[in-house]
Short mmCIF file of the C-alpha atoms (twelve columns), coordinates in Angstrom:
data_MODEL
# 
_entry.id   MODEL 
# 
loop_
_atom_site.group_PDB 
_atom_site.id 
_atom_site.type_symbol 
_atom_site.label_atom_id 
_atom_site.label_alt_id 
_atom_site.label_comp_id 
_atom_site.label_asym_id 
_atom_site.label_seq_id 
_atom_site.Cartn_x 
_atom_site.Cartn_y 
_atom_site.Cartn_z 
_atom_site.pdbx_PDB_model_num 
ATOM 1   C CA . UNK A 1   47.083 8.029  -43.815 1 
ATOM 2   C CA . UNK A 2   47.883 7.019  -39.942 1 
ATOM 3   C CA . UNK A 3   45.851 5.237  -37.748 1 
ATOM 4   C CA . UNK A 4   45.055 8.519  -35.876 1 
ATOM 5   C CA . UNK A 5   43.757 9.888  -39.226 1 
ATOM 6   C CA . UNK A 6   41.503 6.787  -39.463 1 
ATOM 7   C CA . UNK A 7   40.244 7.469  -36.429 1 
ATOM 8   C CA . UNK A 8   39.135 11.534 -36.998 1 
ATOM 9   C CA . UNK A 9   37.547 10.051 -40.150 1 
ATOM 10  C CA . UNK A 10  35.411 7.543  -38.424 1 
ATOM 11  C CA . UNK A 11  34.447 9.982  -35.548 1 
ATOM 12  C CA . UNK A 12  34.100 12.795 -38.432 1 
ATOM 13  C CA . UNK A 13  31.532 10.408 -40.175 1 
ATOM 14  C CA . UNK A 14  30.274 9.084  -37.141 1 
ATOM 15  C CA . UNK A 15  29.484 12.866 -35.792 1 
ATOM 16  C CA . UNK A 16  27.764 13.446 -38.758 1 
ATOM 17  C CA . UNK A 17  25.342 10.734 -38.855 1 
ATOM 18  C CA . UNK A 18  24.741 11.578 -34.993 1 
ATOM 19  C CA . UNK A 19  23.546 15.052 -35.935 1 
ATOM 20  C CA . UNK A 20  21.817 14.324 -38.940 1 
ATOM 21  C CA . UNK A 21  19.454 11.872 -37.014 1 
ATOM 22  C CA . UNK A 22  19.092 13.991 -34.280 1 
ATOM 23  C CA . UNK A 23  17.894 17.178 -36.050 1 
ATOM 24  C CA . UNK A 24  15.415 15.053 -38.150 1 
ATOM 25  C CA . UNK A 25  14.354 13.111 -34.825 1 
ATOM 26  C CA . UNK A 26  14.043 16.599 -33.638 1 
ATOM 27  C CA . UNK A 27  12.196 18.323 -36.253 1 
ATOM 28  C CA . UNK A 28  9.564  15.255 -36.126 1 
ATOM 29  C CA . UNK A 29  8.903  15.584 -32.107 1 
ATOM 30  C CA . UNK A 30  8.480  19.464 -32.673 1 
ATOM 31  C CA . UNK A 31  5.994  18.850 -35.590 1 
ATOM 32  C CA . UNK A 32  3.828  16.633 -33.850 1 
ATOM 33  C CA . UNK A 33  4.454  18.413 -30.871 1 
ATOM 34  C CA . UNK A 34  2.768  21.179 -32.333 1 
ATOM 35  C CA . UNK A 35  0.332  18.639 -34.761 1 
ATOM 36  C CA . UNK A 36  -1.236 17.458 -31.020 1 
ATOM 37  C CA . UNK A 37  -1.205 20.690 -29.282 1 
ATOM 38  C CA . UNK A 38  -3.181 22.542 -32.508 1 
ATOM 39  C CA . UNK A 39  -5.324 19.806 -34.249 1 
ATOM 40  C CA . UNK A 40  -5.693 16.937 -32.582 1 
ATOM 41  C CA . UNK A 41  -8.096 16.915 -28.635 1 
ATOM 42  C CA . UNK A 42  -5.186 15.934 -26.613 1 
ATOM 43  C CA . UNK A 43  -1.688 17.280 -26.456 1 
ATOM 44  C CA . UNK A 44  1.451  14.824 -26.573 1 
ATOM 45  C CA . UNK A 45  3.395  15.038 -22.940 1 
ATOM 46  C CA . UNK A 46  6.614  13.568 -24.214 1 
ATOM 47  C CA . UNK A 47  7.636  15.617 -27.069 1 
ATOM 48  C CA . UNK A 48  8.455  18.730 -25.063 1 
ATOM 49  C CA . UNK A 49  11.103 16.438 -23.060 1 
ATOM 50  C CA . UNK A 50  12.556 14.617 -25.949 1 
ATOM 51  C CA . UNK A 51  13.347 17.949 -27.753 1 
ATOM 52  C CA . UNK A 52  14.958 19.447 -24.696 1 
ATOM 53  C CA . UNK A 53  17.165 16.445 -24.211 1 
ATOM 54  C CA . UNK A 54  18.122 16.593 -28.069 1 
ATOM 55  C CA . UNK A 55  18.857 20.209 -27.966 1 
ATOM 56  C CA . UNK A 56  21.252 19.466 -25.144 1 
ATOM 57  C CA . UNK A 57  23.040 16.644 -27.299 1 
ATOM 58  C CA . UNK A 58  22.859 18.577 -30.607 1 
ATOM 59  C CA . UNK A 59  24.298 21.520 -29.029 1 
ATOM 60  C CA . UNK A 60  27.428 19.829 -27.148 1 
ATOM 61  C CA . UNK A 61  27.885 17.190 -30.020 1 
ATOM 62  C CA . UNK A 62  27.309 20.328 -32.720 1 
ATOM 63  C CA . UNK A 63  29.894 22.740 -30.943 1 
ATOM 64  C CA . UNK A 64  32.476 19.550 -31.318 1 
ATOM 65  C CA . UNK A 65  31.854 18.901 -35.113 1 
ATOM 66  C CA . UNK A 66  31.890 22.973 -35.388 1 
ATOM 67  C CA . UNK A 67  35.399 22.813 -33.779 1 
ATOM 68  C CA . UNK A 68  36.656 20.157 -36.151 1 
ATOM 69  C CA . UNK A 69  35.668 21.778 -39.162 1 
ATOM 70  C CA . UNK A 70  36.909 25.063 -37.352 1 
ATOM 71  C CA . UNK A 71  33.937 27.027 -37.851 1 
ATOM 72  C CA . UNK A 72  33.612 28.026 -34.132 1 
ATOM 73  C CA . UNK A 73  33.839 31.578 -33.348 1 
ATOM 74  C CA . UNK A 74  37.290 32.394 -32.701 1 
ATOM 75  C CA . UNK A 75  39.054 36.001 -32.820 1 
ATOM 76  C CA . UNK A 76  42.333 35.257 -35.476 1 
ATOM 77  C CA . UNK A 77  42.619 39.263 -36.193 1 
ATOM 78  C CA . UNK A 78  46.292 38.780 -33.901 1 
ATOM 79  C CA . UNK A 79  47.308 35.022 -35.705 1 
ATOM 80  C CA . UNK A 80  46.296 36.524 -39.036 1 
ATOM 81  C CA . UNK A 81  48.756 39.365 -38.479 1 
ATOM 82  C CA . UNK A 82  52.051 37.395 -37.268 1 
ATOM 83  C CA . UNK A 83  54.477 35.130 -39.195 1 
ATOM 84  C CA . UNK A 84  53.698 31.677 -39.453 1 
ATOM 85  C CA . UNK A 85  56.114 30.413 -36.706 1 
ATOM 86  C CA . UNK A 86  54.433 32.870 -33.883 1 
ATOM 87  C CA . UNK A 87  50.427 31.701 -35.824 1 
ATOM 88  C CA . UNK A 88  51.836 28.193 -35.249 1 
ATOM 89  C CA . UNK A 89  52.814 28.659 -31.914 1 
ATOM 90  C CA . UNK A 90  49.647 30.744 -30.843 1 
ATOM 91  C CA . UNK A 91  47.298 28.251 -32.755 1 
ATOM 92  C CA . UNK A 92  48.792 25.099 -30.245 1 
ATOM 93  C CA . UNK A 93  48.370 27.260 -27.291 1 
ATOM 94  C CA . UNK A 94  44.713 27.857 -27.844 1 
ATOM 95  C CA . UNK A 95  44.968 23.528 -28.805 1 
ATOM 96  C CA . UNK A 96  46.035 23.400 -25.411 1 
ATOM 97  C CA . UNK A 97  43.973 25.968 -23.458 1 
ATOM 98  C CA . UNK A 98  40.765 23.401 -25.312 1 
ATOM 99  C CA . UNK A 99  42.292 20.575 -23.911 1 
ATOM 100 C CA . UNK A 100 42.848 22.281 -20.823 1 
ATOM 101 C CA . UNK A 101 38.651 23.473 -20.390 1 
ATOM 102 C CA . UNK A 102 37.615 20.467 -21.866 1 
ATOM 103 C CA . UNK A 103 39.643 18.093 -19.118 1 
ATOM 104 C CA . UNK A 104 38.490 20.364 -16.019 1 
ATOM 105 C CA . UNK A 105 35.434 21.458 -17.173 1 
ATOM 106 C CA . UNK A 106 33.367 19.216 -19.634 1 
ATOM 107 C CA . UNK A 107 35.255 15.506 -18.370 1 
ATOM 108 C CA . UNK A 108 35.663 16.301 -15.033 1 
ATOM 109 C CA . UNK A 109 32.880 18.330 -14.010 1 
ATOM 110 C CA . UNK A 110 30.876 16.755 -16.138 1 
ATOM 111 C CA . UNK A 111 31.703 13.392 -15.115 1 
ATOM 112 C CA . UNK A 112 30.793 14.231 -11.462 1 
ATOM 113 C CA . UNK A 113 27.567 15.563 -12.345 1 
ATOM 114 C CA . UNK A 114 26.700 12.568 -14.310 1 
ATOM 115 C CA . UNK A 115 28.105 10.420 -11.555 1 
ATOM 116 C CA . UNK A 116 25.894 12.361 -9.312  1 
ATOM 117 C CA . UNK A 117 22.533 11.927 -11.260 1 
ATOM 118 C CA . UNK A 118 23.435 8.165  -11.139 1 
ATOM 119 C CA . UNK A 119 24.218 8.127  -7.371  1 
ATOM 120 C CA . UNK A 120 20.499 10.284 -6.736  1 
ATOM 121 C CA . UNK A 121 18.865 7.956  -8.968  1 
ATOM 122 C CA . UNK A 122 17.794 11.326 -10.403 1 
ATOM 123 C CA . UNK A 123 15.392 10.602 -13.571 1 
ATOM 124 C CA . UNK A 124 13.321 12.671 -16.095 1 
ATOM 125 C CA . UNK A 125 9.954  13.538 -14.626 1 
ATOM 126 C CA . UNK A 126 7.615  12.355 -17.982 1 
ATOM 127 C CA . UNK A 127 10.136 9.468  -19.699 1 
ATOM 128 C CA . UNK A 128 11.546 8.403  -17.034 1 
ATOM 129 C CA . UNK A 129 14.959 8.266  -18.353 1 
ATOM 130 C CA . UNK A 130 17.992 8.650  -15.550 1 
ATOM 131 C CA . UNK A 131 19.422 11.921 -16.143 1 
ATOM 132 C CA . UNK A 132 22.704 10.161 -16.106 1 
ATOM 133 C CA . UNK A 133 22.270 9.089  -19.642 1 
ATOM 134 C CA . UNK A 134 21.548 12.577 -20.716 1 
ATOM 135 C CA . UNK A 135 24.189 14.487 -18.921 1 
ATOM 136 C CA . UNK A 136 26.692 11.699 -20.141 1 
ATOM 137 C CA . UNK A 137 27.702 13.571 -23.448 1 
ATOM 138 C CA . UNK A 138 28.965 16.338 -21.006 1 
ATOM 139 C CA . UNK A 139 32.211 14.249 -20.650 1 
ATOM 140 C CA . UNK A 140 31.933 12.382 -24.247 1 
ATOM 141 C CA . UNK A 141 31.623 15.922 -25.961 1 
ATOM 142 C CA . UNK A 142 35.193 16.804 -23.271 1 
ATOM 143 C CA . UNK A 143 36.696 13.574 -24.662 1 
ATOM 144 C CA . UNK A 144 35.820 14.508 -28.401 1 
ATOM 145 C CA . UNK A 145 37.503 18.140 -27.919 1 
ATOM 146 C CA . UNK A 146 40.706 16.839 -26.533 1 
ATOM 147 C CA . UNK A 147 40.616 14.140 -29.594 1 
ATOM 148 C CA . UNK A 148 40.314 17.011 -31.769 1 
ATOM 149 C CA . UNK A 149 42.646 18.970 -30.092 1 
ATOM 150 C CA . UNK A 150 45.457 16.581 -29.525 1 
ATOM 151 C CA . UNK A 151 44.840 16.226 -33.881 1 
ATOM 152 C CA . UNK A 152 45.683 19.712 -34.069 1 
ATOM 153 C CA . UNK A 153 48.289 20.027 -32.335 1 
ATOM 154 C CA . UNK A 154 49.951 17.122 -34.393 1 
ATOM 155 C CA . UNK A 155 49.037 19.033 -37.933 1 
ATOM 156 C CA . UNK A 156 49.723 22.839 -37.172 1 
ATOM 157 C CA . UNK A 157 51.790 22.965 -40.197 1 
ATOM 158 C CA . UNK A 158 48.933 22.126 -42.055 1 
ATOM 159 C CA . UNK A 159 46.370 24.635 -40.184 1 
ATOM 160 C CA . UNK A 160 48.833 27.496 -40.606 1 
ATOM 161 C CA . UNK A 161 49.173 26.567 -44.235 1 
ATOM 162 C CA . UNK A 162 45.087 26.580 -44.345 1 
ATOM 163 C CA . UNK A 163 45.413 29.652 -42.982 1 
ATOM 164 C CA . UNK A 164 47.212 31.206 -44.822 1 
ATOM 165 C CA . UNK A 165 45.212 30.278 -48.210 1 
ATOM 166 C CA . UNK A 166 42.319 31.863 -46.498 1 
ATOM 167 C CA . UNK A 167 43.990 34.985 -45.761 1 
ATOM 168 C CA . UNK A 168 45.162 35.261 -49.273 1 
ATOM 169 C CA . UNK A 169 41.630 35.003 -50.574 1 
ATOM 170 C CA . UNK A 170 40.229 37.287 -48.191 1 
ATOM 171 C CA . UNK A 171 43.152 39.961 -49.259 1 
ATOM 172 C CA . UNK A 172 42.129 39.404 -52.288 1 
ATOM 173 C CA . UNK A 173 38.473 39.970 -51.892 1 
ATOM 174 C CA . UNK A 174 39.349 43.025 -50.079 1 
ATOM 175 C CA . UNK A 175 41.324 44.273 -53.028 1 
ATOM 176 C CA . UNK A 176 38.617 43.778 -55.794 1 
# 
């Protein structure tokens, strides 16, 4: 195992503990979100913000683990029809066109808008909480794609290989 491997692992684990704690930190707001609103005189003001802000982070940080473990949605009808030296080649382009959107788009873009926030002093309007902090896994969500990607790219042989086990099963499933 390299050092590079070490690394995915840690982040793997690491992204995993993230969501886990969010969805139950989430599922707890929403239930006495809805314990306050329905039984008890006075409605909570807070829990409506807190799950919006952890919908935001579970979604970036979620669509990053979901790319690791390659259960994004992805259209593989054309790599699942071409020899493995064209599926290799096709599989680092789309590796690069991710590291590509997630440079522009999610580090760049999103690093000006959370620069932005921080300049405008712009803040939540019930916690109080810059919106800095909350826009900043924009960019950290960008920097975990191009992680991932850059790990691709580096074990292709291995994804085509996974690949094509997949394929063989499906055939086979087809078949029976």
């Amino acid at each position: 195992m390299t050092m590079f491997d070490a690394v995915i692992d840690g982040v793997d684990k690491s992204l995993r503990v993230m969501l886990v704690v969010m969805m139950a930190v989430l599922v707890i707001d929403v239930s006495w979100q809805i314990l306050t609103r329905f039984i008890l005189p006075k409605p909570s003001l807070f829990t409506e913000e807190v799950a919006r802000f952890l919908l935001i982070w579970i979604s970036l940080i979620g669509s990053v683990y979901a790319y690791r473990l390659h259960s994004h949605l992805g259209f593989d009808l054309i790599v699942r029809k071409v020899s493995a030296a064209r599926a290799k080649f096709l599989f680092r382009v789309s590796c690069l066109l991710v590291i590509i959107f997630a440079v522009s788009i999610l580090m760049v873009g999103g690093g000006n808008l959370v620069y932005l926030t921080w300049i405008l002093e712009q803040s939540s309007p019930v916690l109080n909480v810059p919106m800095a902090l909350i826009y900043v896994v924009i960019p950290f969500s960008g920097g975990l794609f191009v992680i991932y990607s850059v790990y691709f790219w580096i074990h292709a042989d291995e994804a085509i290989h996974a690949r094509e086990q997949a394929n063989t099963v499906v055939e086979e499933g087809e078949k029976a």
